[in-house]
C-alpha positions as CSV (number, residue, x, y, z in Angstrom):
1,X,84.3,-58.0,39.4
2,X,83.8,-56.5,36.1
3,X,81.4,-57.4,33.3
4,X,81.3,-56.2,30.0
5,X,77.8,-56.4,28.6
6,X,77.9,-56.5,24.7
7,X,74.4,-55.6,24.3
8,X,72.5,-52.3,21.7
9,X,69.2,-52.7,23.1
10,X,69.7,-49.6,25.4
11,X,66.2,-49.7,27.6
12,X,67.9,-53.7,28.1
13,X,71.6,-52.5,28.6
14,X,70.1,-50.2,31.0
15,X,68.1,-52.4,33.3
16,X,70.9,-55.0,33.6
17,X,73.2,-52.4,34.4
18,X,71.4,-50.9,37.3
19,X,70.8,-54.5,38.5
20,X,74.4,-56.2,38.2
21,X,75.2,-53.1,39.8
22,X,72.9,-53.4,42.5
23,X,74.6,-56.8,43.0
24,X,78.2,-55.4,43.7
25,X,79.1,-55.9,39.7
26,X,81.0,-53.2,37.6
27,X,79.3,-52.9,34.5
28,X,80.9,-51.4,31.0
29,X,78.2,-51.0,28.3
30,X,79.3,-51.9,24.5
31,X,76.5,-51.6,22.0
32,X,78.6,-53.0,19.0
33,X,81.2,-55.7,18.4
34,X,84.0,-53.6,17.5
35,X,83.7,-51.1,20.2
36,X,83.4,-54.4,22.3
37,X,86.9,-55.4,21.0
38,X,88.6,-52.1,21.5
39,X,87.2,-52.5,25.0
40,X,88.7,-55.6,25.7
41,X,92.0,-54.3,24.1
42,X,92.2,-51.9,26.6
43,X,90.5,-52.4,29.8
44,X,90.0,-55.8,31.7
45,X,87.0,-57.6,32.5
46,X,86.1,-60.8,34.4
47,X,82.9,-61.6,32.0
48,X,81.1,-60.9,29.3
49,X,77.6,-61.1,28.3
50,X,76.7,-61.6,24.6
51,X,73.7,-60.5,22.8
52,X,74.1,-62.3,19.1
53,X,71.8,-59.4,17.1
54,X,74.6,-56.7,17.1
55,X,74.4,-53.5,14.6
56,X,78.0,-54.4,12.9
57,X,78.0,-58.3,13.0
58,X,76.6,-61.7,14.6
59,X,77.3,-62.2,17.8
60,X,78.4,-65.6,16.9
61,X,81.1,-64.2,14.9
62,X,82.4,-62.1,17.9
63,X,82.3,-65.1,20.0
64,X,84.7,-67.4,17.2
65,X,86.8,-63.8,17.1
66,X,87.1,-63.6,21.2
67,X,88.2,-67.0,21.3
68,X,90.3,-67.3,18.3
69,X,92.3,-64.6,20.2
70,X,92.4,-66.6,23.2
71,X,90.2,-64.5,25.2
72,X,89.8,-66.4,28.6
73,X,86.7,-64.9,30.0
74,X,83.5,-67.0,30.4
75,X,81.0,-65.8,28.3
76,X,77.5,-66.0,28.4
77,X,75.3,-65.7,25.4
78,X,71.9,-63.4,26.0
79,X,69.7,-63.7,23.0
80,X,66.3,-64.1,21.1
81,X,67.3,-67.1,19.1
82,X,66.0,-69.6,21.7
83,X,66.3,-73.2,19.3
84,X,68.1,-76.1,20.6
85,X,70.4,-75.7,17.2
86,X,71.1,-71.9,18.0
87,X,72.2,-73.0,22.0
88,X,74.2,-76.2,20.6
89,X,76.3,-73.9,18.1
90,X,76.8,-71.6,20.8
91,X,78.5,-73.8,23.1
92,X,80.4,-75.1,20.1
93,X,81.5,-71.9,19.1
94,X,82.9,-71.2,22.8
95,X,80.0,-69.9,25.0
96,X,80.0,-70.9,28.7
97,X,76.5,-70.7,28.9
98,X,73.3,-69.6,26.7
99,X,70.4,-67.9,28.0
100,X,67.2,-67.1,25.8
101,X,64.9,-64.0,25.6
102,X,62.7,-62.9,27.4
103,X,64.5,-64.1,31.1
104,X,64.0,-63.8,34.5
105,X,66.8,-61.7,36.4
106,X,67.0,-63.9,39.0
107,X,68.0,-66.8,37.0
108,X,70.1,-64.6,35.0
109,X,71.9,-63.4,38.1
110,X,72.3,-66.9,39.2
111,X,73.6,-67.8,36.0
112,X,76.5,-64.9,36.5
113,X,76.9,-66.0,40.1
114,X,77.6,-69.9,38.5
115,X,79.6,-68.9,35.8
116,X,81.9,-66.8,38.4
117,X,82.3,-69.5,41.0
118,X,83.5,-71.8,38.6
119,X,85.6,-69.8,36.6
120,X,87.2,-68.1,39.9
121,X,86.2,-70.2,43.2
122,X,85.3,-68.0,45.8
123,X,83.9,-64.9,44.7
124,X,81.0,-65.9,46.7
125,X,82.5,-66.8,49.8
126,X,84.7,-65.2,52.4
127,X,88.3,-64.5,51.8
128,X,90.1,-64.9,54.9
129,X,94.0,-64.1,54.9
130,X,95.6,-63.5,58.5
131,X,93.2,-61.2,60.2
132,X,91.7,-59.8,57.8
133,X,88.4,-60.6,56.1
134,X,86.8,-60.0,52.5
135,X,83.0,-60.4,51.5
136,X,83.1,-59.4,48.2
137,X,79.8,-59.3,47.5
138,X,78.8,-57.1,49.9
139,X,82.5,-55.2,50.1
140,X,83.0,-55.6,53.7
141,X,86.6,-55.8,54.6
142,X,87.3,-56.3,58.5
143,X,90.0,-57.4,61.2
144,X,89.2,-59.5,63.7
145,X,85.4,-58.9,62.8
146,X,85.8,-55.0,63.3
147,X,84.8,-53.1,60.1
148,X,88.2,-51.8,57.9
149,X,87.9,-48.1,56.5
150,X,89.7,-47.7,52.9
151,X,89.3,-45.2,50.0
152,X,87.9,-46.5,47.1
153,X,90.8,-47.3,45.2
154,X,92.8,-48.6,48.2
155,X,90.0,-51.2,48.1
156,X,89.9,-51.7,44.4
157,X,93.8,-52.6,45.2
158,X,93.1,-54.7,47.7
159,X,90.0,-56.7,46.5
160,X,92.1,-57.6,43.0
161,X,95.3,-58.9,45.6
162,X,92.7,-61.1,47.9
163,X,90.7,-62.3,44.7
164,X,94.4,-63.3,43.8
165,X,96.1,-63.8,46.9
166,X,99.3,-66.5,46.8
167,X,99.6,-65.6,43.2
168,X,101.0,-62.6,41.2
169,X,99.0,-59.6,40.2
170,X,100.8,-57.0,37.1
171,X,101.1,-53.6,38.2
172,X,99.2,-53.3,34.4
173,X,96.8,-55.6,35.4
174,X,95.7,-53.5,38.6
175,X,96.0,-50.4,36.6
176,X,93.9,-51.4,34.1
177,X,90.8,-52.9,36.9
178,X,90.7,-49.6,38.9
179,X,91.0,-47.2,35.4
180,X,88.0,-45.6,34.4
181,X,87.8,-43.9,30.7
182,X,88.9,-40.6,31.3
183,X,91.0,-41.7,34.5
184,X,93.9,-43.6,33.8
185,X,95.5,-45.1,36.4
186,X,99.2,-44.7,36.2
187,X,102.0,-46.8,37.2
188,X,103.2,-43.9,40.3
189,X,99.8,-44.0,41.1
190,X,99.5,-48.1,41.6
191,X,102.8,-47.9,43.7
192,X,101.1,-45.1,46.2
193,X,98.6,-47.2,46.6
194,X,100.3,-50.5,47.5
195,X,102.3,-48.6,49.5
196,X,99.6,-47.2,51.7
197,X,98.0,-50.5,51.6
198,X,101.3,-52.0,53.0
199,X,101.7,-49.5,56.1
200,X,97.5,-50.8,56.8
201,X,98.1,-54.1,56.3
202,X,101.1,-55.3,58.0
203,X,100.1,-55.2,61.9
204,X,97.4,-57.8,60.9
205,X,99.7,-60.7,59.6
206,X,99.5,-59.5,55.9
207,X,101.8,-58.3,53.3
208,X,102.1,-57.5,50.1
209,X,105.6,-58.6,48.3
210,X,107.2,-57.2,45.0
211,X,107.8,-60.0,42.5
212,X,110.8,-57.7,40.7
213,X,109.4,-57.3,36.9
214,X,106.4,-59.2,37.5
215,X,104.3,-57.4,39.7
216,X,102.7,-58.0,43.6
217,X,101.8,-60.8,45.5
218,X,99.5,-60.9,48.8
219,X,100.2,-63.2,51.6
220,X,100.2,-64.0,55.1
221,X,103.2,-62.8,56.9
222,X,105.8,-65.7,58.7
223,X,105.5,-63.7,61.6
């Protein structure tokens, strides 16, 4: 799952990196709004995090932007302003939840966990789809309870497919999870790997099906 924390205190950004990551979280860094936006244009995310004190603008007006563009995400507000008036226009503005400085991690990483499990049911929990088993918070993948070896990327693949499985995932959409800045992932490159991840998967009652012009979709075999 990845997180985009919109945050310019760098010693903060930091330390909530390193422990989101610890936690099995991907973590992209924006220290202003703008460069948050042209993030968002171009990559995908599963969260964001929102300090209000940014260099370029308020926070709040960020948040109004995000959702006036329809931006799905849950978002959770990190900031100093800690009034009951600040967290009520918060919500109103479109926040999922508001969180005040200074904060424990712990309650901040239960916050995350919350906001995820409502938002997409299951993170949290074992995936099971014919043999084959996901933890995604500890990236375990097995069959029949024996450990399953994949690259990196073959598992970025598969965890975005499981996360999703019964519905369809865009070939953009998969590109654009397992892309890092420098690293595009191109469309060939998406169709090697659902390949390979085919020829895995099949013996163990899964498959993954073409949806012509819409992208893949991850089920249990009939067989």
């Amino acid at each position: 799952m990845r997180i985009l924390l919109i945050e310019d205190d760098a010693v903060l950004a930091d330390g909530l990196t390193h422990t989101l990551s610890g936690s099995g979280y991907v973590v992209t860094v924006a220290t202003s709004g703008n460069y948050a936006q042209q993030l968002l244009t171009a990559q995908d995310f599963d969260l964001i995090v929102l300090d209000l004190g940014l260099p370029d603008m308020d926070g709040l007006e960020l948040l109004r932007k995000l959702r006036h563009r329809k931006v799905p995400l849950p978002i959770m507000i990190l900031t100093a302003r800690d009034s009951v008036n600040d967290r009520i226009i918060g919500i109103e503005q479109g926040a999922d939840d508001y969180m005040s400085k200074p904060f424990e991690l712990k309650e901040l990483e239960a916050r995350i966990h919350g906001l995820i499990r409502r938002c997409y049911g299951g993170f949290n929990d074992a995936i099971v789809l014919g043999r084959l088993t996901l933890e995604p918070r500890n990236h375990r993948l097995s069959v029949d309870d024996q450990p399953l070896t994949l690259s990196a990327r073959e598992y970025g693949v598969l965890e975005i497919l499981l996360l999703q499985a019964g519905k369809v995932v865009s070939k953009d959409r998969i590109a654009q999870r397992l892309s890092v800045d420098d690293d595009a992932l191109t469309d060939n490159a998406v169709e090697i790997y659902i390949h390979r991840l085919r020829k895995r998967l099949e013996p163990y009652g899964v498959v993954i099906r073409t949806v012509r012009g819409l992208g893949y979709l991850l089920e249990a075999s009939d067989e």
